[in-house]
N, C-alpha and C positions, 0 to 999 in steps of 0.2 A: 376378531383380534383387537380392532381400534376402536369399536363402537364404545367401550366403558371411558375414554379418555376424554378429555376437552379437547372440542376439534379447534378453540383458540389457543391452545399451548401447541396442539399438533400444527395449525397453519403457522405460528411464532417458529416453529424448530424448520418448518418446510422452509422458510424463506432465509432463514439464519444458514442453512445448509445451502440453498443459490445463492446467496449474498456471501458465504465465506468461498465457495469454490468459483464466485465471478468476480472478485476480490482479489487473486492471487494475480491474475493477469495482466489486468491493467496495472496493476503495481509495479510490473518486470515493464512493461510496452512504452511505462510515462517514460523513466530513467534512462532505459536502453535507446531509445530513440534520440536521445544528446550524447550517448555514450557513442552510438553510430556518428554522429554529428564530430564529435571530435576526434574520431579517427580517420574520418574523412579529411575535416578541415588538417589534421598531422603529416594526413599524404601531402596535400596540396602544399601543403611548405616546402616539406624536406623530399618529396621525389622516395621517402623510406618504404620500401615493400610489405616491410612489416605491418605497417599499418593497413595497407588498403586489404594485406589478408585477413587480421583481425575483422575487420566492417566484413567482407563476404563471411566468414563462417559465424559471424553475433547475427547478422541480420537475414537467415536461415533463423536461429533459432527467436528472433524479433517477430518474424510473417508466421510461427510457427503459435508464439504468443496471442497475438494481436486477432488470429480466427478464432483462438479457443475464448478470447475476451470478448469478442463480438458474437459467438454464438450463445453463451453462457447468459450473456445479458439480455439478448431476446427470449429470453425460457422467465428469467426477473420479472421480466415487465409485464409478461402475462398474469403475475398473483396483483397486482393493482387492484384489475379490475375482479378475479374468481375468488379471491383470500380477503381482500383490504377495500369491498367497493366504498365504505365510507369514509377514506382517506381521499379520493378526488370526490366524492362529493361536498366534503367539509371544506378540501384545502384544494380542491385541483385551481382553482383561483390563480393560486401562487407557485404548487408545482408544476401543472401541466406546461404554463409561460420557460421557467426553469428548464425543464424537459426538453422543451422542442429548441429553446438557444442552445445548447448543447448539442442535435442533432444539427442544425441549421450551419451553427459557426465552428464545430469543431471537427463532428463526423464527417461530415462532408468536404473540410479542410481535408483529413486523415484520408478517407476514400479517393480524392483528385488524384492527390500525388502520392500515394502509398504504390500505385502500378510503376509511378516513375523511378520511383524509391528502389523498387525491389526488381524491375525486367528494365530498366531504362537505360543500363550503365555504359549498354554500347550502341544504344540507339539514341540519346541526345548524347549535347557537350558536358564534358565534368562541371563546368558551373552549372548548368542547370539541374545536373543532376543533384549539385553540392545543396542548391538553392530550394530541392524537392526535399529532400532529408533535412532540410531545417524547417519545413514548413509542416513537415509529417510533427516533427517535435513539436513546434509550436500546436500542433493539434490536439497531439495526446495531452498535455498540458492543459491548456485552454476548457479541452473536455471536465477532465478531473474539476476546474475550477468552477464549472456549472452544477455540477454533481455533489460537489461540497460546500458550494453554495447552500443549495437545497438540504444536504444531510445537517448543516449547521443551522439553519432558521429551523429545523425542526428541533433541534435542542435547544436552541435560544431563540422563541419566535420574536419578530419584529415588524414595523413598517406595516402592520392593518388593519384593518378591526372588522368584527364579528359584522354581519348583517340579515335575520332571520336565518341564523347557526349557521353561516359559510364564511369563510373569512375572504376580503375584499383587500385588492392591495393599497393602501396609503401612499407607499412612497416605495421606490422596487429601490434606490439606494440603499435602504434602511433592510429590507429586505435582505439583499443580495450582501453586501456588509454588514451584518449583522453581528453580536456582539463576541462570537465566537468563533467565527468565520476566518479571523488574520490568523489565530493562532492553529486550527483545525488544520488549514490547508498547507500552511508550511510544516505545521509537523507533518501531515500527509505523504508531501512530497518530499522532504529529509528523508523517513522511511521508506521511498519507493528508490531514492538512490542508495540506500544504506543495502537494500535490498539486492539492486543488480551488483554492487561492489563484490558483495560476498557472492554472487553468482557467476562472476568475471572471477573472482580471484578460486573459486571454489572448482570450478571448469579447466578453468588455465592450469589449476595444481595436479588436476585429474589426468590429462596430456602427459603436464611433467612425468608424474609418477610411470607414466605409459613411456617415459623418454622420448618423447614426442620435443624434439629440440629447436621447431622451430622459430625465429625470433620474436614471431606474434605473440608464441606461447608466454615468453616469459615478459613483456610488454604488457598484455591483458592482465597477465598475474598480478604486475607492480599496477598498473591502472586502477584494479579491483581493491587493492590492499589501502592505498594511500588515502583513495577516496574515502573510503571507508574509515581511514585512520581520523583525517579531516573532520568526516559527517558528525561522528557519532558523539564528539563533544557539543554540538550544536545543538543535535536533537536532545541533549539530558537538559541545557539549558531552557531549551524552544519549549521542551516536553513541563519543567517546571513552572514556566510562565502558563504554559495552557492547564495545568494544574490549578495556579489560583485566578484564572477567569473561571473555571470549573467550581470552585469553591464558592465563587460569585455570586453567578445564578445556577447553581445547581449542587446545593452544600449535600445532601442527601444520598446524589452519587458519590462523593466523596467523603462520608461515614462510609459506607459500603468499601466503597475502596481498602478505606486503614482499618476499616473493621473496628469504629470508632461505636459503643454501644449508648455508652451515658455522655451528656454534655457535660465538658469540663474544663478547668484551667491545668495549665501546663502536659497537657493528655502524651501518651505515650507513643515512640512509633510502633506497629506491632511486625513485628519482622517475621516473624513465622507464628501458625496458630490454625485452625478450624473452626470458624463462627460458627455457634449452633443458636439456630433461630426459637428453643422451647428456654434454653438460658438465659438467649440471648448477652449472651457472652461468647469467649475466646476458648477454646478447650486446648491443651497442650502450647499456651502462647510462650512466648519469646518477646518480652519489647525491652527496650531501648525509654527509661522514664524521659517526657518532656520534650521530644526530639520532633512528633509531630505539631505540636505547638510552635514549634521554633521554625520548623520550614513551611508549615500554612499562614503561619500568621504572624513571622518573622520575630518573634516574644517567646521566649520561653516560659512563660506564665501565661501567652493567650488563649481566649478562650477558643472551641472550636466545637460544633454544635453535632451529635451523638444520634443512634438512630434513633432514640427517644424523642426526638423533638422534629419528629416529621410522622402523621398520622399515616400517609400515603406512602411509601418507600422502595425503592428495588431492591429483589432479595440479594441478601449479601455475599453468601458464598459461593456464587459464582466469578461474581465479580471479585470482591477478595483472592480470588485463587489466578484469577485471569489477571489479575495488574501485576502481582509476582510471576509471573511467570513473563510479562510482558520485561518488565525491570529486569528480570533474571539474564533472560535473555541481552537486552541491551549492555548488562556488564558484559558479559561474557562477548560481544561482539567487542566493545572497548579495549579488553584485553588482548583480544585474538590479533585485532587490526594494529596494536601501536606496537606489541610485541612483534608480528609480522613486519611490519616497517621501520623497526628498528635490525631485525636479520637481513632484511633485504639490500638496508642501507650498508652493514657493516660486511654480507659477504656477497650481495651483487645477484645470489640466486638464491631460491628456497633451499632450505635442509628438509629433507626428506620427513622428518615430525612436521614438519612448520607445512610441507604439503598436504600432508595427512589430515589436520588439523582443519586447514583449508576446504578439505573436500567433504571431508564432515560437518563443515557450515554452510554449506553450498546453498542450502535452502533454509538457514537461520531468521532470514528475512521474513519469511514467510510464517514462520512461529510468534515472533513477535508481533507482527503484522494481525493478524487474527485476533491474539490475545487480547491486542490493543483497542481492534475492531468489537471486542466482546463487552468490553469496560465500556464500550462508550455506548453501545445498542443495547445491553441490558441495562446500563445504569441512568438509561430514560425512564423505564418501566415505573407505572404501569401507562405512562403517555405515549401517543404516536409523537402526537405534536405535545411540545414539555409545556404543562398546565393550558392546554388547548382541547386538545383530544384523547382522549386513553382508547387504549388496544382493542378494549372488549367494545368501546363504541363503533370502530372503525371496521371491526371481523365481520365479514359474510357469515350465512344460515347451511352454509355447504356441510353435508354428513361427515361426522369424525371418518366413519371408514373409507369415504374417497378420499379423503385428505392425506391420511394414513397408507392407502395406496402407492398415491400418488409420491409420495413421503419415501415411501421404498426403495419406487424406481429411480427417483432424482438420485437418493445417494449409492445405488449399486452404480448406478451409468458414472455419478462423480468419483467413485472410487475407481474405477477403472479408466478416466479419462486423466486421474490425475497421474496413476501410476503410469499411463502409455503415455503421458508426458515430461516425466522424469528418464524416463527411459530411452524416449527420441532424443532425450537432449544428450544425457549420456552418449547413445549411439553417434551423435556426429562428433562428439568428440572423439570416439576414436577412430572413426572414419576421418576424420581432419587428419590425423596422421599419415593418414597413406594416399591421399589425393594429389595428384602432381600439381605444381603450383599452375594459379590460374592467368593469363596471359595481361600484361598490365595496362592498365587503361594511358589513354592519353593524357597528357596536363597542355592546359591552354597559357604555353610559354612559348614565345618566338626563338626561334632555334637563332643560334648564331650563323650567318654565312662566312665562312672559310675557305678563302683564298683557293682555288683550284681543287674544293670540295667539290665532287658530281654532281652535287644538291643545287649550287649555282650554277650549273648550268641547265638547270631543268625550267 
């Protein structure tokens, strides 16, 4: 069945498929882990109940995250070496250093106090429980920051130079901040809290709609909402600016992007259309004259370079379809979020559409997210490493039909882990409803002594 296929497009789809389904995780684990942070440090002010139930039923479904991204990512790391062995023999120089910081100062940050995090809450004191759950964030964090170190020196390499075909590190600052690296990692992390927002407020609407009245419920909801309201102006700005470092060093994915064919002045945006690569043209387009010259190159006459003028190029309609759909998405959360925050603000609790609405984006994050992830891992191609290494250099000699196999089983097992994961989450939400509430932790506050209280005499 596999054998007539290239087993390098078939290894490229394997690893796109572990890389989008161990991708969803860490997304929800980075964000949720402050989100847990701040309902904690909420308790600890105001003594408010509401809060510390919120943190117990988020961080069930945080331990529930945080395995499925830790086991997903061990199955990743396996294609290195069976799919991509000339990716660490060119570059392990630089990744494998990469790798193991990551393991060394974050994972094992995350592994310490994740036990304290999640079974500790009445076996130490609330500060040091408070003090575990910042340090878990500080992890997941920290992690992401090694990992997108590395996925951004692969798109803008820097800091080494070749030495009998291996690259040797120069300078690991130059490396590790590399020229696309500031803007990568904050959009990253803008999206992984854009992410859990709609997952707080998409959960919490789900309860509602169940009449599930508790005060957490509608606390998480506005949490989910507002955040969200905040983020997602950030991220079109943040998302902009990483746009033209993209144009920078890497103009070729950004033809592809706009679906830009011939180099030209004043070029158009193209807002809907179907690149066909035998045209090479737009078939059924939609553009807007002049509009992409004015936001790449701030000129409405500037010029901007077409996929004409790059011998080498990543195919386009993928990528053209994957950044609308990326964008699409991001209005649509814009609108959801300030409209949401504007009913919130004016009637104090969702309307029943404004929930609905809510629960239907519950996993919007996760759309965008991918698509995003799509634009940026195809539109290196055909490089591993961008003008270092290409795909076909870096691919193992493995048979199309084990790859294809193997190809199968990875996305029957992902489709049903994904589904049995939207499903447990669902499920505690409506098991949250009927739980008696959970007995409340101490807070390290000196009680007052009270004149012929019992308490002074003890």
């Amino acid at each position: 069945m596999f054998s007539t296929l290239d087993p390098i497009l078939l290894a490229r789809i394997q690893f796109a498929a572990n890389i989008t389904f161990h991708i969803l995780f860490p997304t929800i684990s980075i964000a949720l882990t402050w989100v847990l942070l701040f309902f904690k440090l909420r308790f600890n002010k105001t003594g408010d109940d509401r809060w510390m139930a919120a943190y117990r039923f988020w961080v069930k479904i945080f331990a529930l995250t945080f395995a499925l991204g830790v086991v997903s990512g061990i199955t990743m790391s396996f294609q290195f070496g069976t799919n991509w062995p000339g990716y660490m023999e060119r570059v392990g120089n630089v990744a494998g250093p990469l790798l193991a910081y990551e393991v060394l100062t974050a994972f094992f940050l995350e592994a310490t106090f994740l036990g304290i995090m999640l079974f500790g809450m009445r076996r130490v004191s609330n500060r040091t429980h408070t003090i575990a759950t910042l340090l878990v964030a500080g992890g997941t964090t920290l992690s992401a920051f090694w990992i997108l170190a590395l996925n951004s020196w692969m798109q803008t390499p820097a800091g080494f130079e070749m030495i009998d075909g291996r690259a040797h590190v120069t300078s690991w600052l130059e490396v590790i901040f590399n020229p696309s690296f500031p803007y990568r990692l904050v959009h990253m992390l803008i999206a992984s809290g854009l992410t859990v927002s709609f997952l707080l407020a998409g959960i919490s609407a789900y309860r509602w709609l169940r009449r599930d009245r508790a005060p957490e419920v509608l606390s998480s909801l506005r949490t989910g909402v507002f955040v969200a309201a905040a983020l997602i102006p950030l991220q079109i700005v943040v998302g902009d600016l990483h746009g033209l470092n993209t144009l920078h060093h890497q103009p070729a994915k950004i033809a592809a992007m706009e679906g830009i064919w011939t180099t030209g002045k004043g070029v158009p945006a193209v807002l809907f259309g179907w690149p066909n690569a035998l045209t090479k043209s737009n078939d059924f387009e939609i553009a807007v004259p002049g509009l992409a010259s004015f936001y790449l190159t701030h000129a409405w006459e500037g010029e901007v370079k077409g996929i004409d003028a790059f011998p080498e190029h990543p195919p386009v309609l993928p990528i053209f379809i994957a950044f609308r759909v990326m964008v699409g998405m991001g209005l649509l959360m814009l609108a959801v979020s300030w409209l949401g925050a504007w009913q919130l603000r004016k009637r104090g609790e969702p309307a029943r559409w404004l929930a609905r609405v809510l629960v239907a984006m519950t996993f919007s994050g996760w759309i965008a997210l991918v698509a995003g992830w799509y634009v940026t891992e195809i539109g290196r191609q055909p490089y591993l490493v961008y003008g270092v290494l290409t795909t076909a250099e870096a691919a193992s000699d493995v048979p199309a039909t084990m790859i294809g196999a193997t190809l199968a089983m990875y996305l029957a097992l992902y489709a049903v882990l994904i589904a049995t994961y939207v499903s447990v989450v669902f499920y505690l939400a409506r098991k949250a409803g009927s739980d008696p509430a959970p007995d409340r932790p101490e807070i390290e506050t000196p009680q007052p002594v009270v004149p012929g209280d019992i308490r002074s005499a003890e």
